[in-house]
PAPAZA-939869 format. One line per 8 residues: their letters; for each residue x, y, z of C-alpha. Coordinates in steps of 0.2 Angstrom, whole numbers, plus 5000, padded with zeros to 4 digits. Layout:
% residues N
a) X,Y,Z ~ ...
% end
This chain:
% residues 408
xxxxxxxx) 4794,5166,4798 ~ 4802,5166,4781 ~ 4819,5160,4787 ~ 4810,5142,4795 ~ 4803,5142,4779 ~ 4816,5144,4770 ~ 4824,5131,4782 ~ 4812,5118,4777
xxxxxxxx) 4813,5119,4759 ~ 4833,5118,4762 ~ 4829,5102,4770 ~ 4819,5095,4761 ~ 4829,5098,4744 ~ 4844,5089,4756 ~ 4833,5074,4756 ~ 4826,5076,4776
xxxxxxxx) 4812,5073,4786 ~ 4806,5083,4797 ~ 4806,5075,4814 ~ 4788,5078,4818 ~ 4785,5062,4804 ~ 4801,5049,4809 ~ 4811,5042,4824 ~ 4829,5047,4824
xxxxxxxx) 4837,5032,4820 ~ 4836,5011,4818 ~ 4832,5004,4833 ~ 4838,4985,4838 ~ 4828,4973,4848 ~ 4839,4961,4860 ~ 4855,4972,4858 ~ 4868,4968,4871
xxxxxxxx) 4878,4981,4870 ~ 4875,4999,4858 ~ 4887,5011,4855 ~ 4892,5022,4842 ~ 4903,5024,4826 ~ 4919,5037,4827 ~ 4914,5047,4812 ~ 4903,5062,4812
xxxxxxxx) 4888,5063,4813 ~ 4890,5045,4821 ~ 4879,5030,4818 ~ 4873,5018,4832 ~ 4883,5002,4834 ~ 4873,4986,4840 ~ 4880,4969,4846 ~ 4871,4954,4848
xxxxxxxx) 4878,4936,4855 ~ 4873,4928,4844 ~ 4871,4937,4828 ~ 4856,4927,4820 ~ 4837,4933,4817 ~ 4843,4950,4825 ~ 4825,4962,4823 ~ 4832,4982,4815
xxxxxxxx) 4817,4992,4817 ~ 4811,5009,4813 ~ 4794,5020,4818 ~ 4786,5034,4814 ~ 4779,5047,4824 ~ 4765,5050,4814 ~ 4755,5034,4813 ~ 4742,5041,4797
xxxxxxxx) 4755,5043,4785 ~ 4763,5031,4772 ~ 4780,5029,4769 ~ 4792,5019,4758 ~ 4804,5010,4767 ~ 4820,5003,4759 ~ 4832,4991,4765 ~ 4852,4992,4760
xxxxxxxx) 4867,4982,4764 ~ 4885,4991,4768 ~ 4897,4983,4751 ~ 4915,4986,4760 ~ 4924,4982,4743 ~ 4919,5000,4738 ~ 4909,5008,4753 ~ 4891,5010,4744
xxxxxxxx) 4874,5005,4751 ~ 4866,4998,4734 ~ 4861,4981,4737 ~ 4844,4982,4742 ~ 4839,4968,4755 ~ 4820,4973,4758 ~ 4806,4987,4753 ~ 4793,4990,4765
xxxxxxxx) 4777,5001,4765 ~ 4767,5013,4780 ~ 4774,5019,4797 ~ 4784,5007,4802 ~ 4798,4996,4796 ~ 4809,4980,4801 ~ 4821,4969,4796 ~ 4830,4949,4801
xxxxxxxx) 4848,4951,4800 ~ 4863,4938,4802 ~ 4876,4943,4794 ~ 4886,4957,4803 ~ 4891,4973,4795 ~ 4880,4989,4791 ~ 4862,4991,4786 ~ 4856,5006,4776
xxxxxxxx) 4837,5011,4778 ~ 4831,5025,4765 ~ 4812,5033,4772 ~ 4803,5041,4758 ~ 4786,5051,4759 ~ 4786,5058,4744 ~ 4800,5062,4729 ~ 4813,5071,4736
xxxxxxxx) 4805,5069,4753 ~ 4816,5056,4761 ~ 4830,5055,4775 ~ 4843,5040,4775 ~ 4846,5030,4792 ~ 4862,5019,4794 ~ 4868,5007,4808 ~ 4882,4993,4812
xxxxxxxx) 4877,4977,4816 ~ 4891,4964,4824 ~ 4892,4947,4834 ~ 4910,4949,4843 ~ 4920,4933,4845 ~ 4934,4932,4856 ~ 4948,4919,4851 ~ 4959,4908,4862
xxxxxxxx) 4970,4918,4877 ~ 4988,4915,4880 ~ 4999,4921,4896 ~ 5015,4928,4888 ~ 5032,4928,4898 ~ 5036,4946,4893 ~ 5052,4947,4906 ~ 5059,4939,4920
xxxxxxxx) 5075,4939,4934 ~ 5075,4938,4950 ~ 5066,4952,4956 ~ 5051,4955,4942 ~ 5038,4947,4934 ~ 5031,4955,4918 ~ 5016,4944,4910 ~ 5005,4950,4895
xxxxxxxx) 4988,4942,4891 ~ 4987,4940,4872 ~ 4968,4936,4865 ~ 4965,4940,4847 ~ 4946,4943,4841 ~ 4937,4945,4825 ~ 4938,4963,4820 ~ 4920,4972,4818
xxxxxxxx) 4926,4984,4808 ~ 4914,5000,4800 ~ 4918,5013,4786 ~ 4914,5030,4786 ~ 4901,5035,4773 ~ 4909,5047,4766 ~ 4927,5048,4768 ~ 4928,5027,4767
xxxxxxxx) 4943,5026,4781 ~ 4938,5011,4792 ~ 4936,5012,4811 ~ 4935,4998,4824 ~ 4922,4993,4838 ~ 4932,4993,4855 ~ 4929,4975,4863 ~ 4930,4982,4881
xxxxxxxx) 4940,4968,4888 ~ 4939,4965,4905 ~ 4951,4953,4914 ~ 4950,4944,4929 ~ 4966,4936,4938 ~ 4967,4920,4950 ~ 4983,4913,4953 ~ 4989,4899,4967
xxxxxxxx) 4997,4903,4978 ~ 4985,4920,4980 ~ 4995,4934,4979 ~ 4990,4952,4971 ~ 4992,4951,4954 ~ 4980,4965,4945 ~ 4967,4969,4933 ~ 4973,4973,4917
xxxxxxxx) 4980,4964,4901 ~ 4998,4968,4908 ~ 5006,4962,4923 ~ 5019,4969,4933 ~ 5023,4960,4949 ~ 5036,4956,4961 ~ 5045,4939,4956 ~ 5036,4925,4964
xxxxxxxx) 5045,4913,4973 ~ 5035,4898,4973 ~ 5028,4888,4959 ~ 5013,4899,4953 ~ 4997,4893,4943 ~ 4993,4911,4936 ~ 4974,4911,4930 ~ 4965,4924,4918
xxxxxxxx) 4947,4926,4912 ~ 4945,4938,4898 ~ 4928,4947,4895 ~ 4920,4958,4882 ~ 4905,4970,4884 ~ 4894,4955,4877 ~ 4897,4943,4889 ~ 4909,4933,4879
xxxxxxxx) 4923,4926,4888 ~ 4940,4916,4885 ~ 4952,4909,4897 ~ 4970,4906,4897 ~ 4982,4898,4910 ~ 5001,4900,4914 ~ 5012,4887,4925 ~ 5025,4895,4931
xxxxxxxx) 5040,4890,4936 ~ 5049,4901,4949 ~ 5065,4908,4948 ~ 5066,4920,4965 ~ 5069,4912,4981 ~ 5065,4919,5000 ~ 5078,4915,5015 ~ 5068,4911,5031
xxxxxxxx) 5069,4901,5046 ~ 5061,4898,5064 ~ 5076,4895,5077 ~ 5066,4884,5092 ~ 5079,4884,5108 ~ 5082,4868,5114 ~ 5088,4871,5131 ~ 5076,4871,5145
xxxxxxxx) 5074,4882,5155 ~ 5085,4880,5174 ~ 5083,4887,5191 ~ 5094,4896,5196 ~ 5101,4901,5177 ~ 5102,4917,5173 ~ 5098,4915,5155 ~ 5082,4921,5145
xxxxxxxx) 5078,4915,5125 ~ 5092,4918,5114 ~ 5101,4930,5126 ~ 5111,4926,5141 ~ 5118,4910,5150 ~ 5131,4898,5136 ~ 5129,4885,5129 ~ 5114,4892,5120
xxxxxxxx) 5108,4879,5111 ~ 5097,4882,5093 ~ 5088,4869,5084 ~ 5084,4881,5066 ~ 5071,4874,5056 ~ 5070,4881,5036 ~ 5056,4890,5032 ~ 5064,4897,5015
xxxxxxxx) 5053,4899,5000 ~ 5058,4894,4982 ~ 5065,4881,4969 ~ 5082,4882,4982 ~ 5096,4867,4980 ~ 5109,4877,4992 ~ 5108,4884,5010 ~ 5123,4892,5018
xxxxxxxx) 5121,4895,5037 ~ 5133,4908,5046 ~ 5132,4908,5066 ~ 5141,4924,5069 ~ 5157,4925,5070 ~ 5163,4906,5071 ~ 5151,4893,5064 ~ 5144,4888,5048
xxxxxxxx) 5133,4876,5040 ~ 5124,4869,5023 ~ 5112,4858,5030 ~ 5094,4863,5028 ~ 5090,4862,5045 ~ 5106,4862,5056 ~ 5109,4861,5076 ~ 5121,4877,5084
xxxxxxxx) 5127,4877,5100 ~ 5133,4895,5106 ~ 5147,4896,5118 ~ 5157,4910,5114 ~ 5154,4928,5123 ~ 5145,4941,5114 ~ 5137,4945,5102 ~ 5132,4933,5085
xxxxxxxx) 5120,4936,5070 ~ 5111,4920,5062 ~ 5111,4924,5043 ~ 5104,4910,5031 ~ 5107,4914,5011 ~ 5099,4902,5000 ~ 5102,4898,4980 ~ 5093,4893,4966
xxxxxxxx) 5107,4888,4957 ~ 5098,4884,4941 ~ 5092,4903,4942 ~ 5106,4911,4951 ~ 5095,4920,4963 ~ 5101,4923,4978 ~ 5092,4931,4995 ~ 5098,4932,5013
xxxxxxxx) 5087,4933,5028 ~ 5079,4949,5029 ~ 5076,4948,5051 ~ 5091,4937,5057 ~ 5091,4930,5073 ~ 5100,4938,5085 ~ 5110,4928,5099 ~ 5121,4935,5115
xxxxxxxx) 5128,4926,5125 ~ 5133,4933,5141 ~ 5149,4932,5153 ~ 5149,4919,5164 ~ 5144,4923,5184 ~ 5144,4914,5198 ~ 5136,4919,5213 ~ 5135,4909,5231
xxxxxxxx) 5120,4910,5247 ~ 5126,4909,5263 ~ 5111,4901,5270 ~ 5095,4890,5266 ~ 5080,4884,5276 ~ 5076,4866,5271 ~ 5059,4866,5280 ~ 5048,4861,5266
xxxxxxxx) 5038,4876,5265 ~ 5047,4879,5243 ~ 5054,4893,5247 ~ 5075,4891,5249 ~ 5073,4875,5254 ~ 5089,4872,5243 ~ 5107,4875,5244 ~ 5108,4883,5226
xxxxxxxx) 5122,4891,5216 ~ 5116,4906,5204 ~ 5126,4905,5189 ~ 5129,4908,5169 ~ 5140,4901,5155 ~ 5147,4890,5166 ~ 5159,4876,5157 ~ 5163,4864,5173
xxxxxxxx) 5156,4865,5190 ~ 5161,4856,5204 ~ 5154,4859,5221 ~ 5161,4848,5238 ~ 5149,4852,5254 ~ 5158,4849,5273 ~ 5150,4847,5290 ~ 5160,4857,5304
xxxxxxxx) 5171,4840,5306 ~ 5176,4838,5289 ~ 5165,4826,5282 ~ 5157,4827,5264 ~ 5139,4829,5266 ~ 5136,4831,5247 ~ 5144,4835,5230 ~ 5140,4841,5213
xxxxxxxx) 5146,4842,5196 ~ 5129,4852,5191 ~ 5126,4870,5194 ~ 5109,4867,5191 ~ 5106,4851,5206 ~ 5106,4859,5224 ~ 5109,4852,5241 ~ 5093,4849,5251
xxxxxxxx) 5099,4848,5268 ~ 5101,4829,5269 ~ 5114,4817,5275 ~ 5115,4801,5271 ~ 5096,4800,5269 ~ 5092,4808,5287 ~ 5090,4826,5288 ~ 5108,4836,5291
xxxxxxxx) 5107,4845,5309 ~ 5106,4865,5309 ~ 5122,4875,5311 ~ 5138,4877,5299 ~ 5141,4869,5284 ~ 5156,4873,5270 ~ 5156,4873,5252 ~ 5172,4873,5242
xxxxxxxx) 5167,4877,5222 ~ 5178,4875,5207 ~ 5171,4883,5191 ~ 5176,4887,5174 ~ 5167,4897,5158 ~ 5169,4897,5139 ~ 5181,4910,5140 ~ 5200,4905,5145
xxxxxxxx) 5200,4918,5159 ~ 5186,4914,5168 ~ 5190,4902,5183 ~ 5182,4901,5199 ~ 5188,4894,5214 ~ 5176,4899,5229 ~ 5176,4892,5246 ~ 5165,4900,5262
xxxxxxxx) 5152,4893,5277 ~ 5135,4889,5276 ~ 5121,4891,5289 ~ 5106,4877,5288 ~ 5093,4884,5297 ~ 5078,4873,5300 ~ 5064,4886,5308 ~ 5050,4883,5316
% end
């Protein structure tokens, strides 16, 4: 018991109030935001938007009493709270405010009865944005928003030294085409390569905002294409997509992305090209990569297609029937060659006395049986076949009987 009363009297020669008779601190009425000064013991921090007619105000828990209520401004020039706004008497007490900057209230019950109250008052203002350019090649982006704001700065009370109230910034980041970009001040993203409208919004806690927007001009560039075959397929060819019978025949359409002013085109080990969208007609056996490198010459980036196109061309084969049913019922109703990568073809079809029935210079066009209009009679036929490929060995020369056989 006598060490709480000698607590009391210690506080009340330190100038304090028991909390039983007054509220902890200033409140503030429309605050957007509250925080808190750095220094100890810290003082609340209030921010309005906008800062004008702002209501500080301060109760008393014990509504009998009568207290004296003064009003002081913060003077940064030397850090004292002298100049006195506002005196007030009871249990409560308020105050208009517009100008930013602290506010001192002194509660006094009686002399040397009294406990001093402090808080900060701001309206933060967020100036114009900028997009910054911070580093570039062809392979990263770096961009930093800038946005300068009007410093709400507070002192301590006792030491003076200044501390700052954090803005909270927030940014928001559209850019066309859409691509991930981020959420912070600074940017660090791959090297765009098309021309890039970059987009921020920047926040604080208090609603304020400010924008800033970037046109950029790309430097990176991205090899791509789509190869559409332009062969059709043929019955009886033994050739699938880009693989198997020659000539395989490419139309390639650029799909490259980028401020590009060259293309270079390599089709395997033979052909080349600088034409944006070039025609390619693969004869040669084996196996050939389709690379497409484009430039930016005003740049210097450079890429190559990542997933070239891979063509193979086969061998060339040749293979003969011995027999066909032209009855009309689709199924063998041809005399047919099966063949691949065949250069020239010339077939010559004989009757048993000698005489040409029919003759071909396609691999692709059959015999149907007929002679001179009329159906050909059943029984023996010959074909004599002369064939080349692509490659300087590969001759044919292939000669044999045929049987027509009508059915039933």
């Amino acid at each position: 018991m006598r060490l709480l009363v000698h607590l009391l009297k210690v506080m009340a020669l330190a100038g304090v109030l028991t909390t039983s008779s007054v509220h902890a601190q200033i409140t503030a009425v429309g605050a957007l935001s509250t925080g808190s000064t750095s220094y100890l013991p810290s003082d609340p921090v209030y921010l309005f938007s906008p800062l004008q007619n702002a209501v500080l105000q301060y109760q008393t828990n014990d509504p009998e009493a009568n207290f004296t209520f003064q009003w002081t401004r913060h003077n940064p020039s030397d850090n004292s709270w002298t100049q006195v706004l506002q005196l007030q008497t009871g249990n409560s007490a308020s105050i208009l405010v517009s100008d930013a900057g602290g506010y001192q209230l002194r509660v006094t019950r009686a002399p040397g009865d009294e406990v001093v109250f402090r808080c900060w008052v701001y309206e933060p203002v967020l100036m114009d944005a900028t997009i910054d350019v911070l580093y570039e090649d062809c392979f990263k982006l770096n961009l930093l928003v800038k946005n300068d704001s009007l410093p709400l700065a507070y002192y301590d009370p006792v030491s003076g030294s200044q501390g700052f109230v954090n803005y909270n910034r927030t940014y928001q980041w559209r850019n066309t085409p859409v691509s991930s970009v981020g959420t912070g001040a600074f940017v660090d993203i791959d090297a765009p390569v098309e021309n890039t409208q970059f987009e921020v919004t920047v926040r604080d806690r208090v609603g304020g905002l400010a924008n800033a927007v970037l046109n950029y001009t790309a430097l990176a560039v991205k090899a791509d294409y789509k190869a559409d075959l332009v062969k059709a397929e043929v019955l009886h060819e033994v050739h699938s997509s880009a693989e198997g019978s020659a000539p395989i025949e490419i139309r390639f359409q650029d799909q490259s992305k980028g401020n590009i002013t060259g293309w270079s085109w390599q089709f395997g080990r033979f052909g080349r090209a600088v034409e944006r969208n070039p025609f390619y007609v693969f004869t040669s056996f084996g196996t050939d990569t389709v690379n497409l490198t484009v430039i930016n010459d005003f740049s210097g980036c450079v890429h190559q297609m990542e997933s070239p196109l891979v063509v193979n061309v086969m061998e060339s084969m040749l293979e003969i029937p011995n027999t066909f049913t032209p009855n009309g019922d689709g199924v063998n109703d041809e005399f047919r060659v099966v063949y691949r990568s065949l250069r020239k073809f010339n077939m010559l079809i004989y009757n048993r006395w000698g005489r040409k029935v029919f003759e071909s210079s396609n691999p692709a066009e059959g015999w149907d049986g007929t002679v001179g209009g009329s159906m050909g009679a059943p029984g023996v036929y010959f074909y004599y076949i002369e064939a080349e490929g692509y490659q300087p060995n590969e001759k044919y020369r292939r000669q044999g009987p045929i049987h027509l056989i009508r059915g039933k």
